[in-house]
N, CA, C and O atoms as a Tripos MOL2 file, in Angstrom:
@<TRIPOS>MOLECULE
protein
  248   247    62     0     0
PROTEIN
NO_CHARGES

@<TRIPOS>ATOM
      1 N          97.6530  107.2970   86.3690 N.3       1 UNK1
      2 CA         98.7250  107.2270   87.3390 C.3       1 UNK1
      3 C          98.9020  105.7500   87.7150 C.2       1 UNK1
      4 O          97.9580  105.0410   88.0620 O.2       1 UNK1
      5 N         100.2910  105.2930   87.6160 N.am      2 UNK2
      6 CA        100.5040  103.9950   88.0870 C.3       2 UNK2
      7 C         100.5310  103.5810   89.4820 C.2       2 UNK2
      8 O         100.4500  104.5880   90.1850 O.2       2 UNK2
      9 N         100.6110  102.4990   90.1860 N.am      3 UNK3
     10 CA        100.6050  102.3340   91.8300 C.3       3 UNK3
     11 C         101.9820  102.9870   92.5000 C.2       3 UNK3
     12 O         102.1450  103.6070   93.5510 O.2       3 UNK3
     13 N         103.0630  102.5190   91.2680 N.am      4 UNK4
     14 CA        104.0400  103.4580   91.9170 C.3       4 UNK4
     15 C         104.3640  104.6210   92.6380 C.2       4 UNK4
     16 O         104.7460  104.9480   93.7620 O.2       4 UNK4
     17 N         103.8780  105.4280   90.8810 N.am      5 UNK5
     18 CA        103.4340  106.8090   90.8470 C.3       5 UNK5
     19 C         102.9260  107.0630   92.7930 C.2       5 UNK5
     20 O         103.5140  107.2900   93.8500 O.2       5 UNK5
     21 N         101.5350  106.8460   92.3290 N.am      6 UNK6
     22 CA        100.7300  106.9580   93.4300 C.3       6 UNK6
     23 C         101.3290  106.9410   94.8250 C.2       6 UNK6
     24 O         101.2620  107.8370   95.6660 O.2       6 UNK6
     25 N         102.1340  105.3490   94.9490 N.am      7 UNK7
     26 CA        103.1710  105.4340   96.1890 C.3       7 UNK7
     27 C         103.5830  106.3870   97.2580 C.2       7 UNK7
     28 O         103.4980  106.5760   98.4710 O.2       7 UNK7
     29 N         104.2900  107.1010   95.6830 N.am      8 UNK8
     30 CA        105.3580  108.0730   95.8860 C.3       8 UNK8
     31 C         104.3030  109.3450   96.6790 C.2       8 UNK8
     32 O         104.3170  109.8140   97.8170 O.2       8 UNK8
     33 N         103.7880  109.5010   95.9670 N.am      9 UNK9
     34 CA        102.8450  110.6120   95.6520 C.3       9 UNK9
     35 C         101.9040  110.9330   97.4320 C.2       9 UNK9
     36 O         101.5320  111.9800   97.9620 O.2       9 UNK9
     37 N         101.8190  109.4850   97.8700 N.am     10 UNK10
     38 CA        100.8330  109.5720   98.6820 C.3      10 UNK10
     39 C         102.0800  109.3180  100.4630 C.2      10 UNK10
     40 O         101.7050  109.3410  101.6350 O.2      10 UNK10
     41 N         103.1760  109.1570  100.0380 N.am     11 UNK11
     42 CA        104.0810  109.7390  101.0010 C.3      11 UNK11
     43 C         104.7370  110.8940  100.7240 C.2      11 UNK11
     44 O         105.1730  111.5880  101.6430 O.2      11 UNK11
     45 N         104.8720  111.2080   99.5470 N.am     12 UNK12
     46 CA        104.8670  112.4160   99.7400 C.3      12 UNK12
     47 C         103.3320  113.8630  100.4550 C.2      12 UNK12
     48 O         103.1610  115.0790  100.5250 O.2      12 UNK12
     49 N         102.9130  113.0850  100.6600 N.am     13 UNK13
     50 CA        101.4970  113.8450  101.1180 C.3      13 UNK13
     51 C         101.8080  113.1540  102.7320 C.2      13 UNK13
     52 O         101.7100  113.9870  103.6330 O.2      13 UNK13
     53 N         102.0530  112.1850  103.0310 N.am     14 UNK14
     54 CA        102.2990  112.0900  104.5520 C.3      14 UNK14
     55 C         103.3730  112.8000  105.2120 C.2      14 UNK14
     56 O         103.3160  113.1090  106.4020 O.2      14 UNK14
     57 N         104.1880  113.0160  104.5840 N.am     15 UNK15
     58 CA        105.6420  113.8350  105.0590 C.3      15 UNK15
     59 C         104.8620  115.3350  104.9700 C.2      15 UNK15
     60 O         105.3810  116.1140  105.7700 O.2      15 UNK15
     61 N         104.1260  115.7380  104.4640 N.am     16 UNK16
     62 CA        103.6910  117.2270  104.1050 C.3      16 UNK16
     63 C         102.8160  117.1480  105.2360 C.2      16 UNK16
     64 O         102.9110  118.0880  106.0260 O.2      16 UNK16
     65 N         102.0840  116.3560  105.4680 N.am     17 UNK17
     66 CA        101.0510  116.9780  106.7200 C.3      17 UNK17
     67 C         101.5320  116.2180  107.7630 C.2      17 UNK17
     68 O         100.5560  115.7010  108.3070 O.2      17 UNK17
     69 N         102.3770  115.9500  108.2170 N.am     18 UNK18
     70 CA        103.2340  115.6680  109.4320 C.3      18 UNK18
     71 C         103.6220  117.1940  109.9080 C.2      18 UNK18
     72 O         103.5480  117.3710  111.1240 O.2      18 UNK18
     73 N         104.0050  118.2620  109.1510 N.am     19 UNK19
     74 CA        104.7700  119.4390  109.3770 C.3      19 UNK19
     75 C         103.0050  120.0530  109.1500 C.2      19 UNK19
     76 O         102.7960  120.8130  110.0950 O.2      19 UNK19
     77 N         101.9720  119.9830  108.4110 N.am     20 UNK20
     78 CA        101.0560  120.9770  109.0840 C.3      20 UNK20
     79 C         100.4850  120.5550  110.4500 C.2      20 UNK20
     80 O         100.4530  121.3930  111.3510 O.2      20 UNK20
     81 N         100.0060  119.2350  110.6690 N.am     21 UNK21
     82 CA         99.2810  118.5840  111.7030 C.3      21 UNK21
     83 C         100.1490  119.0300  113.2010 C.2      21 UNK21
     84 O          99.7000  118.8640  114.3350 O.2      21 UNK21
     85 N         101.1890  119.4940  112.9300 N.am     22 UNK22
     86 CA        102.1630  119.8140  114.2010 C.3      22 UNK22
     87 C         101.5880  120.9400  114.8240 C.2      22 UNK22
     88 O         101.4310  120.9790  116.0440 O.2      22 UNK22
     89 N         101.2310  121.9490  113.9950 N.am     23 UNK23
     90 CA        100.4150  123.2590  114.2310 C.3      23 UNK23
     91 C          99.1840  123.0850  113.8560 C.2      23 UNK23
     92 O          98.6770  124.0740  113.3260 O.2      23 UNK23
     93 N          98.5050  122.1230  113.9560 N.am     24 UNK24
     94 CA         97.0440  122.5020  113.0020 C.3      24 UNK24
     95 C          95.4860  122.3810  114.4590 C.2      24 UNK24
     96 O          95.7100  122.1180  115.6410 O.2      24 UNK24
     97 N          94.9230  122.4910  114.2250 N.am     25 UNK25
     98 CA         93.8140  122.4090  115.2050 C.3      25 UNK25
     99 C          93.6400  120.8270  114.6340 C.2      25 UNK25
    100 O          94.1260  120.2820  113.6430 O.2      25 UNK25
    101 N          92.5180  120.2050  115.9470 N.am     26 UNK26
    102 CA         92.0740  119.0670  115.6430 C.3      26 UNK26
    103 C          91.5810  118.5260  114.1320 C.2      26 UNK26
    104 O          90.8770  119.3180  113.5050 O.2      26 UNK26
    105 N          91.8490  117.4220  113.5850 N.am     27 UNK27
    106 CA         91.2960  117.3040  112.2660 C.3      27 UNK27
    107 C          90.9110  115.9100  111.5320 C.2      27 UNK27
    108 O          91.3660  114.8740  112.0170 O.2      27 UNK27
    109 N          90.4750  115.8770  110.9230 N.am     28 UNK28
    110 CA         90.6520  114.4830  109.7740 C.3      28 UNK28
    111 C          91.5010  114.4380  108.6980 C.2      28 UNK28
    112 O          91.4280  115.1170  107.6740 O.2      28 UNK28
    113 N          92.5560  113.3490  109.0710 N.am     29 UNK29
    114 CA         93.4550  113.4820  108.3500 C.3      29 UNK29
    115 C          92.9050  113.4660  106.3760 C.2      29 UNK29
    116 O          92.9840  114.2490  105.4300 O.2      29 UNK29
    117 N          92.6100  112.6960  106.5150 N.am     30 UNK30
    118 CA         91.5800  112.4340  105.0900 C.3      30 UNK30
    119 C          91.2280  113.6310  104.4200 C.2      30 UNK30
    120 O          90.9770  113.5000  103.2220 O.2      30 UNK30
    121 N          91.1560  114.6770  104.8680 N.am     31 UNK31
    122 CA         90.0900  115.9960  104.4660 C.3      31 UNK31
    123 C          91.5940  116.6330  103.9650 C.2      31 UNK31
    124 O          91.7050  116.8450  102.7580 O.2      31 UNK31
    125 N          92.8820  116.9800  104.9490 N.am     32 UNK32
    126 CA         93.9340  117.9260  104.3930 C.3      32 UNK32
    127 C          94.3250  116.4070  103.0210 C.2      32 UNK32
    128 O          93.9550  116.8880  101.9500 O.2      32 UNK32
    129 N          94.6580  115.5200  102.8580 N.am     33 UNK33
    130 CA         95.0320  114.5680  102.1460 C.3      33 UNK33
    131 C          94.4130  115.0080  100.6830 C.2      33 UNK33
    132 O          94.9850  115.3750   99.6570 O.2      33 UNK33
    133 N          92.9480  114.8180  101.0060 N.am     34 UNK34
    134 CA         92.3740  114.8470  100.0080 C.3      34 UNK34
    135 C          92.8760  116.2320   98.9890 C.2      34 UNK34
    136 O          93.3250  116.2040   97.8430 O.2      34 UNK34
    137 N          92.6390  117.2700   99.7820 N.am     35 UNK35
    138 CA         92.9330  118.3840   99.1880 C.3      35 UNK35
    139 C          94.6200  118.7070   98.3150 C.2      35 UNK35
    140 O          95.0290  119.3610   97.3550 O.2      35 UNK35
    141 N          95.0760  117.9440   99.1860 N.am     36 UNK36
    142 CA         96.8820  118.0480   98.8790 C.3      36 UNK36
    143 C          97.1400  117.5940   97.7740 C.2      36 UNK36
    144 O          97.8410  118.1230   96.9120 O.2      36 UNK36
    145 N          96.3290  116.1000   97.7050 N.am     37 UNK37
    146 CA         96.2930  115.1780   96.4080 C.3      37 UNK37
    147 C          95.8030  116.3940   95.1200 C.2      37 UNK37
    148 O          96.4040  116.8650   94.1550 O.2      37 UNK37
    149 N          94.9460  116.5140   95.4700 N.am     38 UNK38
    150 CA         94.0920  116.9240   94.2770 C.3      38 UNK38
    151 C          94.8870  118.1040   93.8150 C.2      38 UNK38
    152 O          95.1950  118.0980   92.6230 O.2      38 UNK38
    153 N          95.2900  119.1620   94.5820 N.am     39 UNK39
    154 CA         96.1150  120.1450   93.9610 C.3      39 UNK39
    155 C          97.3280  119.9500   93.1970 C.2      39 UNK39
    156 O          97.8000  120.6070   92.2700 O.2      39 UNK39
    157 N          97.9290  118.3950   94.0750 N.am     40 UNK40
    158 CA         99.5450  117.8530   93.1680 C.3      40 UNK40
    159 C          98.7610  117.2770   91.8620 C.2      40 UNK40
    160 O          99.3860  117.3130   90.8020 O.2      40 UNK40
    161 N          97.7500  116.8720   91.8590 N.am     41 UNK41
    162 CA         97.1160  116.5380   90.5420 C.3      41 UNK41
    163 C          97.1690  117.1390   89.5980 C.2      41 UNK41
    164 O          97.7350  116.7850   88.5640 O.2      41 UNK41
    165 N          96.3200  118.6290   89.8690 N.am     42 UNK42
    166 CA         96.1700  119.9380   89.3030 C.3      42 UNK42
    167 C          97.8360  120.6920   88.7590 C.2      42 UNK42
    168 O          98.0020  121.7470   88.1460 O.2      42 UNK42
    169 N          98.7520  119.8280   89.1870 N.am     43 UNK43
    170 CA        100.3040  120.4470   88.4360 C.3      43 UNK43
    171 C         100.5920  121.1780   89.6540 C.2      43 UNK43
    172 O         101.7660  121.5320   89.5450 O.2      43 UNK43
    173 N         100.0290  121.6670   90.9770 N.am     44 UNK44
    174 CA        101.0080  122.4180   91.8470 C.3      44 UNK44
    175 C         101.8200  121.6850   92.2760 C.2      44 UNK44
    176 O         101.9880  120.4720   92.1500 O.2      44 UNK44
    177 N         102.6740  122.9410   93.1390 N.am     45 UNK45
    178 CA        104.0420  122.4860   93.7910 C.3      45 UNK45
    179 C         103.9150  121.5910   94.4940 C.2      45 UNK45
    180 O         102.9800  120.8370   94.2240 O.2      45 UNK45
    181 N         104.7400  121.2750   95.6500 N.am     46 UNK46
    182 CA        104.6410  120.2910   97.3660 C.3      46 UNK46
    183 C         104.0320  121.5180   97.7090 C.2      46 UNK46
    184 O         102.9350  121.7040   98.2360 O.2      46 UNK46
    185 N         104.9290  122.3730   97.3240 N.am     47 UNK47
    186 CA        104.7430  123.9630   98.4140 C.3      47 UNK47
    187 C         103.1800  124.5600   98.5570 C.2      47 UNK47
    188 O         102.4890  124.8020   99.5470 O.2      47 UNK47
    189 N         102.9440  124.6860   97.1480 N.am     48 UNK48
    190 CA        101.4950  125.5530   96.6700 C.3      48 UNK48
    191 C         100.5620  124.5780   97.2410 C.2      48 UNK48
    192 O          99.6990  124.9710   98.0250 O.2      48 UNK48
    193 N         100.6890  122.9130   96.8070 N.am     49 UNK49
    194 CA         99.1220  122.2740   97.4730 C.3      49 UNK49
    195 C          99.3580  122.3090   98.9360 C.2      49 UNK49
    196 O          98.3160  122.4800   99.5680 O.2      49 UNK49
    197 N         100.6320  122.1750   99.7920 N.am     50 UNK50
    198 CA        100.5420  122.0230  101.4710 C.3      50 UNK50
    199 C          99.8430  123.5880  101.3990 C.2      50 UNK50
    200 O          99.0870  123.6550  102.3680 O.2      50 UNK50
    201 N          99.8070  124.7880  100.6760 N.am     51 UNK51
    202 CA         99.0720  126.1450  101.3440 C.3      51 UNK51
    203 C          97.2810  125.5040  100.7850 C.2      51 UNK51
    204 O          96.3790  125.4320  101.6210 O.2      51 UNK51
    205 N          97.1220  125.2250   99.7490 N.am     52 UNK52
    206 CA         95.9290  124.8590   99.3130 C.3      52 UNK52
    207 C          95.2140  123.9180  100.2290 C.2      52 UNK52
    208 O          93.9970  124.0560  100.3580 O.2      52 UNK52
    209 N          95.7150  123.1710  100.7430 N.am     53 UNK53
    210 CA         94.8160  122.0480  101.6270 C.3      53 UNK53
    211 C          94.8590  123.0130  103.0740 C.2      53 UNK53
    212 O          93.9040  122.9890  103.8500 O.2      53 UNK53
    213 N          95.5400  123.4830  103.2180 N.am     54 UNK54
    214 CA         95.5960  124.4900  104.4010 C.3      54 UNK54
    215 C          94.6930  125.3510  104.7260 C.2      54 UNK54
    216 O          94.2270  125.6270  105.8310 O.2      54 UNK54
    217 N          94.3240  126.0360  102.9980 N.am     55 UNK55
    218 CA         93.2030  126.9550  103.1130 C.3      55 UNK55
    219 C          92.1250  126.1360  103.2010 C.2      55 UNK55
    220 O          91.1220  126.4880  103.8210 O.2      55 UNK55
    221 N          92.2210  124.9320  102.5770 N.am     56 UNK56
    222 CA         91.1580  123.8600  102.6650 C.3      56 UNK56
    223 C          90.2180  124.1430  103.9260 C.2      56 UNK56
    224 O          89.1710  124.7070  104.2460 O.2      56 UNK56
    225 N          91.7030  123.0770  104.6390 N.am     57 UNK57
    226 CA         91.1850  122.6040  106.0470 C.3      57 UNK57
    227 C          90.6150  123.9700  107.0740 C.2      57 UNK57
    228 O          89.8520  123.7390  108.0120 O.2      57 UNK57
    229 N          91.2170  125.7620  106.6750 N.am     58 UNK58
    230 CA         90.8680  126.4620  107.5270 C.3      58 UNK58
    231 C          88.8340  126.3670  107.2900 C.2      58 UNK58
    232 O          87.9150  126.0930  108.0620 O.2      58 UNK58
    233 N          88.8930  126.6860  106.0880 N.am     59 UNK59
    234 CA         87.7830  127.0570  105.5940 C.3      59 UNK59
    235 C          86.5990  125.9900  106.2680 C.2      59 UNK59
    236 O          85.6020  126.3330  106.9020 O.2      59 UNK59
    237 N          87.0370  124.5710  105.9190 N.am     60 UNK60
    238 CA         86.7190  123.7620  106.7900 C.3      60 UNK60
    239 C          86.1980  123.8770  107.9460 C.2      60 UNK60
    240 O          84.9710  123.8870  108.0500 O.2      60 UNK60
    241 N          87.1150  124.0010  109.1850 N.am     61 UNK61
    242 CA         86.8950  124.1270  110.4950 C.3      61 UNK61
    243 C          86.4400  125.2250  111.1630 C.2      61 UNK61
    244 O          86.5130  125.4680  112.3670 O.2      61 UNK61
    245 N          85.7430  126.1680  109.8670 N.am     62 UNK62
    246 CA         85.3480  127.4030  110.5250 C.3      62 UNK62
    247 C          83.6770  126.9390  111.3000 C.2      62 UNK62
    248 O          83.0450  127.7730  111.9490 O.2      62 UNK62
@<TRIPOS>BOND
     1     1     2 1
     2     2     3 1
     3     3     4 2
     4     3     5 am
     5     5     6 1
     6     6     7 1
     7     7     8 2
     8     7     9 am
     9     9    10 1
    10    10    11 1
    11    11    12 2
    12    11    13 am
    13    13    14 1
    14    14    15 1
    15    15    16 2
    16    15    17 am
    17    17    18 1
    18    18    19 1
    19    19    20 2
    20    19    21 am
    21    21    22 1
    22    22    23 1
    23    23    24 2
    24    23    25 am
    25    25    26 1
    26    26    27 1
    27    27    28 2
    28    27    29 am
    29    29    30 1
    30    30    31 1
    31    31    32 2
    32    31    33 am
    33    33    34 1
    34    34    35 1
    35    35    36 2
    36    35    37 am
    37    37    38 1
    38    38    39 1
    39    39    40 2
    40    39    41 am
    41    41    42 1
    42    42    43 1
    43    43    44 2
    44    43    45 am
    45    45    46 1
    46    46    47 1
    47    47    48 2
    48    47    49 am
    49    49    50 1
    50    50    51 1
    51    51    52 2
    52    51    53 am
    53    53    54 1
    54    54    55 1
    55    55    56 2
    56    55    57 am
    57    57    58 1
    58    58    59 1
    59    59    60 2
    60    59    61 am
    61    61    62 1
    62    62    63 1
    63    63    64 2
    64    63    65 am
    65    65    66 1
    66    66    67 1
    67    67    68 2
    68    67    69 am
    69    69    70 1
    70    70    71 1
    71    71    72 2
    72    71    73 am
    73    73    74 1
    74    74    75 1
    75    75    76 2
    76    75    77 am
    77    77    78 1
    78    78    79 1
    79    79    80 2
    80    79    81 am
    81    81    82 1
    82    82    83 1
    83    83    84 2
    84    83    85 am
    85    85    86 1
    86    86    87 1
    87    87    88 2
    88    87    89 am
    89    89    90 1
    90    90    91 1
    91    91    92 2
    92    91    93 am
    93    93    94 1
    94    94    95 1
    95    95    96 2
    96    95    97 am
    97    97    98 1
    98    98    99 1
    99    99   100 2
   100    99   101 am
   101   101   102 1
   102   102   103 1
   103   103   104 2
   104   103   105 am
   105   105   106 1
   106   106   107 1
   107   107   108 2
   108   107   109 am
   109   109   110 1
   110   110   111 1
   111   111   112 2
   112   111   113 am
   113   113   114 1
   114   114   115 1
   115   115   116 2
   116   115   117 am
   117   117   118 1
   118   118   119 1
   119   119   120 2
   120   119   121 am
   121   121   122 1
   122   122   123 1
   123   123   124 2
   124   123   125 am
   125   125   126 1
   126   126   127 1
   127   127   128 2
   128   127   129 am
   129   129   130 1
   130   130   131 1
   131   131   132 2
   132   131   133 am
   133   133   134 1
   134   134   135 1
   135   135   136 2
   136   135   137 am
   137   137   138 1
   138   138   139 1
   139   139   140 2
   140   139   141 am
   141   141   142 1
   142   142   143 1
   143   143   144 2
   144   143   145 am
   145   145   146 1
   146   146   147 1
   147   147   148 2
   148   147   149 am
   149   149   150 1
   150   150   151 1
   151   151   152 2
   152   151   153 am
   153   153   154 1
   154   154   155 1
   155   155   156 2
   156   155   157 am
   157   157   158 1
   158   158   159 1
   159   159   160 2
   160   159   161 am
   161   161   162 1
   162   162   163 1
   163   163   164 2
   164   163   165 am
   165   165   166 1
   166   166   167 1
   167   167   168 2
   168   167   169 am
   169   169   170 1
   170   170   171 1
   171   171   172 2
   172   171   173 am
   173   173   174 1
   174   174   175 1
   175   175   176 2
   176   175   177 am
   177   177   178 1
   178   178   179 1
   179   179   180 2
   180   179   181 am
   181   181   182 1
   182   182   183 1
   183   183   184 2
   184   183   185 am
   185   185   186 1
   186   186   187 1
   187   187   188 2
   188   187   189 am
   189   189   190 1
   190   190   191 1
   191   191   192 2
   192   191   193 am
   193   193   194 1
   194   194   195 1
   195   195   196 2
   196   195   197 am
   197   197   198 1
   198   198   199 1
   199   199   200 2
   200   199   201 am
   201   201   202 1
   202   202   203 1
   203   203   204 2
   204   203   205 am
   205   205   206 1
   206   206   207 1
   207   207   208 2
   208   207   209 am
   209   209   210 1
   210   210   211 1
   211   211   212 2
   212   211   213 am
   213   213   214 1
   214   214   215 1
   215   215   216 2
   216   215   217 am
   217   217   218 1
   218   218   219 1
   219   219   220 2
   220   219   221 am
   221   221   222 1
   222   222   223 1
   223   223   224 2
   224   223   225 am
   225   225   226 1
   226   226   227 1
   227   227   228 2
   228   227   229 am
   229   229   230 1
   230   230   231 1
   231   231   232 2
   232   231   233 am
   233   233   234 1
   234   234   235 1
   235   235   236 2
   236   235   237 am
   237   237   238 1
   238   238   239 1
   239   239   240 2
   240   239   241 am
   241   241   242 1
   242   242   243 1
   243   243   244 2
   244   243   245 am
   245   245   246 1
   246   246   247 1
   247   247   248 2
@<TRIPOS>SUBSTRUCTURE
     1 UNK1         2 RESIDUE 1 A UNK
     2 UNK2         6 RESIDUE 1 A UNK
     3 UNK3        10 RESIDUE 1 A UNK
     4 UNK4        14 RESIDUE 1 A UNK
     5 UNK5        18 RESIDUE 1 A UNK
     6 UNK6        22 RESIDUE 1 A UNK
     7 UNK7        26 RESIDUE 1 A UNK
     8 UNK8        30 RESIDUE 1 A UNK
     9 UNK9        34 RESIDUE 1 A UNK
    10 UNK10       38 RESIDUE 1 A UNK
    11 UNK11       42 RESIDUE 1 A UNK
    12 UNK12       46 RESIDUE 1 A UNK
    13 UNK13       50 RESIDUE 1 A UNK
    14 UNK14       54 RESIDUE 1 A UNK
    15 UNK15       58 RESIDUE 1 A UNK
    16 UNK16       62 RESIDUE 1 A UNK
    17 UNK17       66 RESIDUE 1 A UNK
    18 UNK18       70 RESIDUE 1 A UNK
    19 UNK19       74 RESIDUE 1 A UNK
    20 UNK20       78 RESIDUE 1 A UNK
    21 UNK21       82 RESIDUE 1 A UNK
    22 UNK22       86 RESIDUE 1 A UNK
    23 UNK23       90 RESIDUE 1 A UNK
    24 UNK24       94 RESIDUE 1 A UNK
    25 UNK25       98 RESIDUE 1 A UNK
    26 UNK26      102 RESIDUE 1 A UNK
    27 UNK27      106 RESIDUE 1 A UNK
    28 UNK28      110 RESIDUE 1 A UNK
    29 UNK29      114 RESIDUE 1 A UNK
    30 UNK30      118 RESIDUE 1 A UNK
    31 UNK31      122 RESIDUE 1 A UNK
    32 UNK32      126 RESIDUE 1 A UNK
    33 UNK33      130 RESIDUE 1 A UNK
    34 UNK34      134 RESIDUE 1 A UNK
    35 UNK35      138 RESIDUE 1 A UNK
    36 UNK36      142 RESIDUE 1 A UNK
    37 UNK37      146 RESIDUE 1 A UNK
    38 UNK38      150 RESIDUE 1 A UNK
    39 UNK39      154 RESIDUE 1 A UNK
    40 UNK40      158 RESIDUE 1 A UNK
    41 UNK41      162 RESIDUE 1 A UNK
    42 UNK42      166 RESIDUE 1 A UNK
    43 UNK43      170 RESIDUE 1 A UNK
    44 UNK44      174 RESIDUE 1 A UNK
    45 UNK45      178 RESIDUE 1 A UNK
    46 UNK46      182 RESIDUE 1 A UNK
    47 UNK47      186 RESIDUE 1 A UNK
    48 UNK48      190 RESIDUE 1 A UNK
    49 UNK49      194 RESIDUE 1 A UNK
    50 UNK50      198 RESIDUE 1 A UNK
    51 UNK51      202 RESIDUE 1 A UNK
    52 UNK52      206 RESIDUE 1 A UNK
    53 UNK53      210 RESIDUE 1 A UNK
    54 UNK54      214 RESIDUE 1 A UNK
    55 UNK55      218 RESIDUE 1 A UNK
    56 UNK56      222 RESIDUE 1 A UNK
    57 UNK57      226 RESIDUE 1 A UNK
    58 UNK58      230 RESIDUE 1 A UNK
    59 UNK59      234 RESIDUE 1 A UNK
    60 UNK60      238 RESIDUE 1 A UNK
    61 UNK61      242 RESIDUE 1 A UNK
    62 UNK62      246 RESIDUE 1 A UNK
């Protein structure tokens, strides 16, 4: 992946957890990020990794 790429990639991951962090319990931003990344990695949607880091972060904060 180029820096561009990446750029893009890593505001598109700030615009996505702006809309979970609105509803989310206390957190580290770093932890839903991480997860978001890695699923857009993995070929999912915006849609499918914002639920994947979601289940992340629940699983997480249990």
């Amino acid at each position: 992946m180029d820096v561009t790429t990446l750029a893009g990639l890593l505001h598109e991951t700030e615009d996505r957890h702006g809309a979970y962090e609105a509803t989310a319990p206390e957190h580290h931003w770093w932890d839903w990020y991480a997860a978001y990344l890695f699923a857009r990695e993995q070929g999912r949607t915006p849609d499918e990794a914002a639920r994947e880091a979601a289940a992340h972060m629940e699983a997480l904060l249990k």
